[in-house]
LONU-199979 format. One record per atom (N, C-alpha, C): z, x, y; residue number from 0; atom name. Coordinates in steps of 0.05 Angstrom, whole numbers. Atoms other than C-alpha are relative to their C-alpha. Layout:
((Z; X; Y); NUM; "CA")
...
END
This chain:
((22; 2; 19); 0; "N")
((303; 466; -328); 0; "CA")
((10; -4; -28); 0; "C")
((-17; -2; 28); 1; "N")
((345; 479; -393); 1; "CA")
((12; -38; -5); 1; "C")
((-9; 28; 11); 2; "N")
((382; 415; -377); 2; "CA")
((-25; -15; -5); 2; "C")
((25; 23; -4); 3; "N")
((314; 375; -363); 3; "CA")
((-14; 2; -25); 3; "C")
((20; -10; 25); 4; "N")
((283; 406; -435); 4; "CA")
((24; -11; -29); 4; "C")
((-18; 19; 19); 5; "N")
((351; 383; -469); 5; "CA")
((-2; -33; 3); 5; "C")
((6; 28; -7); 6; "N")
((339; 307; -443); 6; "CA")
((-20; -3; -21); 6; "C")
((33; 8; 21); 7; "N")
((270; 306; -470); 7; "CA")
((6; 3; -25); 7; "C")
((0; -3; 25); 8; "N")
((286; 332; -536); 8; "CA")
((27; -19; -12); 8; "C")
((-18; 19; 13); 9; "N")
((347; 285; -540); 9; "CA")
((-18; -24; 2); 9; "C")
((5; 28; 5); 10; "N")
((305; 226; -526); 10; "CA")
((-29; 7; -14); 10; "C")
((23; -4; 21); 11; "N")
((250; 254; -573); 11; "CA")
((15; -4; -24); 11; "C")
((-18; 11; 21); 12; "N")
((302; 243; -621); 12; "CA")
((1; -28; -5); 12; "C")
((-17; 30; -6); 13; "N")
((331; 174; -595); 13; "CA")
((-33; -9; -11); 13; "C")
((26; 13; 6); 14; "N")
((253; 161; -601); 14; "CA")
((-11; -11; -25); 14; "C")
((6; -10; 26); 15; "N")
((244; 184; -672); 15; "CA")
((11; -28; -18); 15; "C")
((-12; 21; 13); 16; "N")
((294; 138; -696); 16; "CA")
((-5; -24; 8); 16; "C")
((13; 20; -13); 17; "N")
((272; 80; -654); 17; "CA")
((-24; -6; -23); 17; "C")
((32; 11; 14); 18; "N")
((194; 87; -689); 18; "CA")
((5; -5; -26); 18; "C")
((-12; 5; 23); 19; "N")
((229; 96; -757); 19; "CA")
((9; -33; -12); 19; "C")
((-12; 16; -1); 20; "N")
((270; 32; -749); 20; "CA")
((-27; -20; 1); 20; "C")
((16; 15; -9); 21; "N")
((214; -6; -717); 21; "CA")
((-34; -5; -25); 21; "C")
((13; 2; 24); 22; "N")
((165; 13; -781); 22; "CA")
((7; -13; -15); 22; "C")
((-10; 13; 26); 23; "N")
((210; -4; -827); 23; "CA")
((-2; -33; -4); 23; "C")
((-2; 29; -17); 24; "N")
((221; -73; -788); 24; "CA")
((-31; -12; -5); 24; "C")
((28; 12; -5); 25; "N")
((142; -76; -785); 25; "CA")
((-13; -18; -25); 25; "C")
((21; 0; 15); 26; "N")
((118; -68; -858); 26; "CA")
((22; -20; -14); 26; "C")
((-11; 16; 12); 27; "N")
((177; -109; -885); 27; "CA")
((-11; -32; 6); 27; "C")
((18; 18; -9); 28; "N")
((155; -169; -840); 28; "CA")
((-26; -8; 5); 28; "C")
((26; -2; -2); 29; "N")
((80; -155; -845); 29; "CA")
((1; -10; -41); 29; "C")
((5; 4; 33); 30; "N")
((93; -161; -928); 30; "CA")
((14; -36; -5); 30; "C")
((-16; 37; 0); 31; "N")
((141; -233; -913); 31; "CA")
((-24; -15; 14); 31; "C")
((16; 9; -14); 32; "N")
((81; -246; -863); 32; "CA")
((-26; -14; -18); 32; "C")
((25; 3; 19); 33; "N")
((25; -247; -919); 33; "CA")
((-1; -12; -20); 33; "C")
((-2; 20; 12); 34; "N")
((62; -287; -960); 34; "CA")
((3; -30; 2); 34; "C")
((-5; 36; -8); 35; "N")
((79; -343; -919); 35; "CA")
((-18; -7; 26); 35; "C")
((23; 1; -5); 36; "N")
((12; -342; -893); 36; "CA")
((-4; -34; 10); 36; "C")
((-7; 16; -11); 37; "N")
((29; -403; -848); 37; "CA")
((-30; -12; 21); 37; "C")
((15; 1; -28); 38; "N")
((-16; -394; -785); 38; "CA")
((-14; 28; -1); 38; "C")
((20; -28; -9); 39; "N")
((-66; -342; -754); 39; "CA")
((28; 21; 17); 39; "C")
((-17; -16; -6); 40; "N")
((-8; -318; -707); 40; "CA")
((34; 13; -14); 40; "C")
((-29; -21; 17); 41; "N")
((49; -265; -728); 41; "CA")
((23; -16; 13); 41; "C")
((-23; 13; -14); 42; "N")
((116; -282; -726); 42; "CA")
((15; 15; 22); 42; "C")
((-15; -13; -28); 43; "N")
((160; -264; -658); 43; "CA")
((8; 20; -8); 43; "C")
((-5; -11; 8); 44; "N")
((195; -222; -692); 44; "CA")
((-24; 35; -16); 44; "C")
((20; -21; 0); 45; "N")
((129; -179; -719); 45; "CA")
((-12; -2; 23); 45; "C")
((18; -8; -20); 46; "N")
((98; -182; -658); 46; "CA")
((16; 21; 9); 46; "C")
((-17; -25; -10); 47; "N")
((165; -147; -626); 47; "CA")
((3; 18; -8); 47; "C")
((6; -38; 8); 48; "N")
((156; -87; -677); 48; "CA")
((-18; 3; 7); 48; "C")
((34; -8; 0); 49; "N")
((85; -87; -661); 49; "CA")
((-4; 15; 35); 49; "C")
((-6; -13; -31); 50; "N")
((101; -78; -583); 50; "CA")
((19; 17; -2); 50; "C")
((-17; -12; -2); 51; "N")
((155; -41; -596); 51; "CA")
((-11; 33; -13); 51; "C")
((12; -23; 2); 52; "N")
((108; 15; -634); 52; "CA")
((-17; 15; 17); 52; "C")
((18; -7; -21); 53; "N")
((61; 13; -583); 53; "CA")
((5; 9; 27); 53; "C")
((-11; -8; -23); 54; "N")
((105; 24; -529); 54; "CA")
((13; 34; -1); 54; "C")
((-15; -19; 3); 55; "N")
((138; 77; -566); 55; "CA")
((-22; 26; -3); 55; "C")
((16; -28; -1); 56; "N")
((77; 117; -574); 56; "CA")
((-10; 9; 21); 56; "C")
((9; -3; -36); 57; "N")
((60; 113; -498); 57; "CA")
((25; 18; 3); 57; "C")
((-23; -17; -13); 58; "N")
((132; 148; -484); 58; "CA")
((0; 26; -32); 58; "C")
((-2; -28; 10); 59; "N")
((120; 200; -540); 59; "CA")
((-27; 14; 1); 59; "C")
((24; -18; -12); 60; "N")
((55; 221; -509); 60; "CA")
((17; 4; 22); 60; "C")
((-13; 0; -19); 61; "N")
((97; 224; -449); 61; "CA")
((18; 28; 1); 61; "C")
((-15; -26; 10); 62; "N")
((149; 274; -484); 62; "CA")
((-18; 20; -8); 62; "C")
((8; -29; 12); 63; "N")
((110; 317; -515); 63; "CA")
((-26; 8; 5); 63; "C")
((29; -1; -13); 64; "N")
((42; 323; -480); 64; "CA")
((2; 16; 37); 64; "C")
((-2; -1; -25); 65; "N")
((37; 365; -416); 65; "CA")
((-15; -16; 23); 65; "C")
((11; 10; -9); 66; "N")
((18; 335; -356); 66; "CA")
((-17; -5; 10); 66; "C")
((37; -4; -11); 67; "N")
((-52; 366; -338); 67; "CA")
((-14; -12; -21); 67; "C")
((19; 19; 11); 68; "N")
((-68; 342; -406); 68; "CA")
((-10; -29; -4); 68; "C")
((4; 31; -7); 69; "N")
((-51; 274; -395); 69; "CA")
((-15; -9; 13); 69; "C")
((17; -2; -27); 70; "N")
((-87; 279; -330); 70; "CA")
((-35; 3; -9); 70; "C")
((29; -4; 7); 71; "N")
((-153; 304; -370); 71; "CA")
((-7; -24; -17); 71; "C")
((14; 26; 21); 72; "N")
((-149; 249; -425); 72; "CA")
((2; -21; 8); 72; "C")
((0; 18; -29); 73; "N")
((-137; 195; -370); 73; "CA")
((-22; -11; 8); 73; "C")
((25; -8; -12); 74; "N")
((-202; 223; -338); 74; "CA")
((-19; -13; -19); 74; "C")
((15; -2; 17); 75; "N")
((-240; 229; -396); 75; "CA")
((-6; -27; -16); 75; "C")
((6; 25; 20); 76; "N")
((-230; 157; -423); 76; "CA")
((-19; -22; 16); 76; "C")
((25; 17; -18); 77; "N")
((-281; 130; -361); 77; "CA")
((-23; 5; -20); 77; "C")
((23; -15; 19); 78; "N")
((-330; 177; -401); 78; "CA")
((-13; -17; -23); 78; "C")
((9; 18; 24); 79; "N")
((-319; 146; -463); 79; "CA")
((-15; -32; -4); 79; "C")
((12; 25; -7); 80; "N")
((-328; 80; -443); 80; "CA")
((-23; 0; 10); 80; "C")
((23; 0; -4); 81; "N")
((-384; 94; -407); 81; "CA")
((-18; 5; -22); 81; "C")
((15; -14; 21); 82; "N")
((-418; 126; -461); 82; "CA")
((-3; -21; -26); 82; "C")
((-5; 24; 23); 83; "N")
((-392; 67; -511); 83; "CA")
((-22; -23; 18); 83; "C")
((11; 24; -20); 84; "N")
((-425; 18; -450); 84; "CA")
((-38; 13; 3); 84; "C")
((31; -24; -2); 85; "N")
((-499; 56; -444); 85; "CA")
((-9; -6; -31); 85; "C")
((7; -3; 34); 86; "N")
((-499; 64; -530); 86; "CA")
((-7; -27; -7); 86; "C")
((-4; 34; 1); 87; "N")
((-487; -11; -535); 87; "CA")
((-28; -17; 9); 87; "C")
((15; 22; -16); 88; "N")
((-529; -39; -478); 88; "CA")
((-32; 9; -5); 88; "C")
((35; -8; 7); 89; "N")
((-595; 6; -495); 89; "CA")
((-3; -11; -32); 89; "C")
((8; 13; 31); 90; "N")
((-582; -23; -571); 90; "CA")
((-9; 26; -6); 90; "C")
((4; -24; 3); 91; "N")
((-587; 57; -586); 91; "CA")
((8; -9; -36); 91; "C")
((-5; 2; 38); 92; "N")
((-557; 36; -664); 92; "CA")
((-22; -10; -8); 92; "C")
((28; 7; 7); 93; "N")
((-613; -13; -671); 93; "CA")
((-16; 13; -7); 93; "C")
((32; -20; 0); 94; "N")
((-666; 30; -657); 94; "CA")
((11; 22; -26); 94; "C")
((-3; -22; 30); 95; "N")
((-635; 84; -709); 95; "CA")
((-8; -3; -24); 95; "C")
((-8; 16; 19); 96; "N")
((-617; 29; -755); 96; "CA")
((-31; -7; -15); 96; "C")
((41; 3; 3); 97; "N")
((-702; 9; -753); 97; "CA")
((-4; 27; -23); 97; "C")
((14; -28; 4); 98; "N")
((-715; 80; -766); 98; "CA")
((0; 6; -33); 98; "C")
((-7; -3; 31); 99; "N")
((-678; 89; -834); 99; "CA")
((7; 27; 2); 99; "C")
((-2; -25; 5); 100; "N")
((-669; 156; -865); 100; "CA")
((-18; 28; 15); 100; "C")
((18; -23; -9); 101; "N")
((-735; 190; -828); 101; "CA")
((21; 4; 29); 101; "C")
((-15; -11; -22); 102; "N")
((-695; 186; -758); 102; "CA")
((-14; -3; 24); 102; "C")
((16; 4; -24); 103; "N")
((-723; 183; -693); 103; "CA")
((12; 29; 17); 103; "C")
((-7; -23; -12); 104; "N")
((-735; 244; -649); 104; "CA")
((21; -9; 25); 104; "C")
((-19; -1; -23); 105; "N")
((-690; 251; -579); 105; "CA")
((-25; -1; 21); 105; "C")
((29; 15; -12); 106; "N")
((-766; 248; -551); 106; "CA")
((1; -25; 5); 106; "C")
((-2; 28; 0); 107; "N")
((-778; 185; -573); 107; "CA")
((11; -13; 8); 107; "C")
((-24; 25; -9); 108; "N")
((-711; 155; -568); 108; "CA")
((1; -2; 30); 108; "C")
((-7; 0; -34); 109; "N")
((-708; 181; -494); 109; "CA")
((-27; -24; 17); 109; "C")
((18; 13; -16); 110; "N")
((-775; 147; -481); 110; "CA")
((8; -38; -4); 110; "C")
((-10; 22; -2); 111; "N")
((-756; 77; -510); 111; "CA")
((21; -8; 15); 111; "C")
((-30; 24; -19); 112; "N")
((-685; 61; -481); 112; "CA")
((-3; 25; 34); 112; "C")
((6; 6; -35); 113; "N")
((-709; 99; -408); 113; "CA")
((26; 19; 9); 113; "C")
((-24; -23; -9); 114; "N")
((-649; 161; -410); 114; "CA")
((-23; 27; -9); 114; "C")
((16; -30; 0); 115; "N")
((-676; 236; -398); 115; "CA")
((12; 5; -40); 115; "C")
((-7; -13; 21); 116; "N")
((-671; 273; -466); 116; "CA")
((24; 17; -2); 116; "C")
((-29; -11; -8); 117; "N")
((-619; 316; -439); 117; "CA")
((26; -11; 8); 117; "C")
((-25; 14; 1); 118; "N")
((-569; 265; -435); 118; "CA")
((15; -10; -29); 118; "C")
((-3; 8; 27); 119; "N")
((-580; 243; -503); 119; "CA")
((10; 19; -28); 119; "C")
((-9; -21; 17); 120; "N")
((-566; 306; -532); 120; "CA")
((10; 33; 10); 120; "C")
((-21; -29; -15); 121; "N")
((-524; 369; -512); 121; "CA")
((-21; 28; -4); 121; "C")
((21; -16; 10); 122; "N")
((-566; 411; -557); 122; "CA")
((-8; 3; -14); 122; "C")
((23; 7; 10); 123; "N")
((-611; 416; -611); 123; "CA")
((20; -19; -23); 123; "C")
((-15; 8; 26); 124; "N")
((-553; 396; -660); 124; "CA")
((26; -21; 5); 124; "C")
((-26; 16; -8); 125; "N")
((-498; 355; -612); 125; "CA")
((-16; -30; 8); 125; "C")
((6; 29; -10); 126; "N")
((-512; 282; -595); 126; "CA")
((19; -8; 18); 126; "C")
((-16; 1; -12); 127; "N")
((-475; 281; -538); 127; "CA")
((9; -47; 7); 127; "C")
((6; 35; 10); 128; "N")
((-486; 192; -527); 128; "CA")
((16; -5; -11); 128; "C")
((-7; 16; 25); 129; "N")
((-470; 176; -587); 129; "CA")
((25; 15; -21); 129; "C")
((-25; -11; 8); 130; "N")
((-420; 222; -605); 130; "CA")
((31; -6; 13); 130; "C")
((-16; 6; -8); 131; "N")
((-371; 201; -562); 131; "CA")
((15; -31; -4); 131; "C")
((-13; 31; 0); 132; "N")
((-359; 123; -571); 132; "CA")
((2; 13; -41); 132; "C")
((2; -7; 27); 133; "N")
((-366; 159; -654); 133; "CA")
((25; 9; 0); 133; "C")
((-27; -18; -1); 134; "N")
((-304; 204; -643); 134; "CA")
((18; -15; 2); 134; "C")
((-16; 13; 3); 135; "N")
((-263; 146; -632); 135; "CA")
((-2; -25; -12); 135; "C")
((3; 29; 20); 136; "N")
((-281; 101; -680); 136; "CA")
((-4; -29; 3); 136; "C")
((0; 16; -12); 137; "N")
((-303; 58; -645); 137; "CA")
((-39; -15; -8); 137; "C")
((26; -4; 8); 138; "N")
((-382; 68; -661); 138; "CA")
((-14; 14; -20); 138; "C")
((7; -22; 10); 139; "N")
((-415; 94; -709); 139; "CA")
((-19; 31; 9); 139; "C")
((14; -23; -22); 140; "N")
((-446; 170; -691); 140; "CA")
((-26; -9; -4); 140; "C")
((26; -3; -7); 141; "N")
((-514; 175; -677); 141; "CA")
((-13; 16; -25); 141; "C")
((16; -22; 22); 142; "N")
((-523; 232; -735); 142; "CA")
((6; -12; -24); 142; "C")
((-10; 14; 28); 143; "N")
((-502; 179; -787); 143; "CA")
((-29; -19; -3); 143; "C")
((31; 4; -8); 144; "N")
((-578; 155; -766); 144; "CA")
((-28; 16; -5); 144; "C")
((11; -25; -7); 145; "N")
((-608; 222; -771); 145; "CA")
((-20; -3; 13); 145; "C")
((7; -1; -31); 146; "N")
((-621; 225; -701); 146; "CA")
((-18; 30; -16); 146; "C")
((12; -23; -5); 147; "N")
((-678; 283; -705); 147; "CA")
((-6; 11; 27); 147; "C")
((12; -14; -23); 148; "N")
((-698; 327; -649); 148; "CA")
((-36; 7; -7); 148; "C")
((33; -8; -2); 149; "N")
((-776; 339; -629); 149; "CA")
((-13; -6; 24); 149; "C")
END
């Protein structure tokens, strides 16, 4: 176990310097990139820091993340999507967006887009919906609408 906990923390190291390297590499060629503003696509060279950060942050969730929680946030990213796919397809922003500053109850809203009220909201104060595709920035929340309850 000792040895298996020294591994990891040596290649949480080896890692460290890897993302370091591969930054540096990024923003240097992202700043030569914007000047010689050629084409729409990056050059080979920035794309391979660009995969090369993205890879590196998949193996340092790897290191330093246990593996039930991996297992839950795995799970949990059907959720989101669902929840991002539902928010979307009922046009749930729309309808807010209409509303303005007065808001639309969790009544209402449940009777237009055809979901119980209790899906739409956890409880009197959570927006369960629309909080989730919100949390990852992906959507705006639902309470940036002022979603009311009634």
């Amino acid at each position: 176990m000792a040895a298996q906990l020294d591994e990891s923390l040596h290649q949480l190291q080896q890692l460290g310097g890897l993302i370091q390297s591969a930054i540096a590499d990024y923003v240097k060629l992202k700043q030569s990139s914007v000047e010689n503003a050629e084409s729409n696509l990056p050059e080979k060279s920035l794309f391979d820091a660009q995969r090369t950060l993205l890879a590196a942050s998949g193996l340092l969730t790897e290191l330093v993340s246990q593996p039930q929680n991996r297992l839950l946030e795995a799970s949990s990213q059907y959720f989101e999507a669902r929840a991002l796919h539902i928010v979307a397809d009922k046009r749930i922003p729309d309808i807010l967006a209409q509303s303005g500053d007065a808001g639309v109850a969790v009544i209402s809203l449940s009777s237009i887009v055809g979901i119980e009220p209790r899906k739409l909201c956890k409880s009197q104060s959570e927006h369960e919906l629309g909080r989730m595709p919100a949390s990852k920035d992906v959507a705006p929340s639902l309470a940036t609408y002022a979603v009311r309850n009634g």
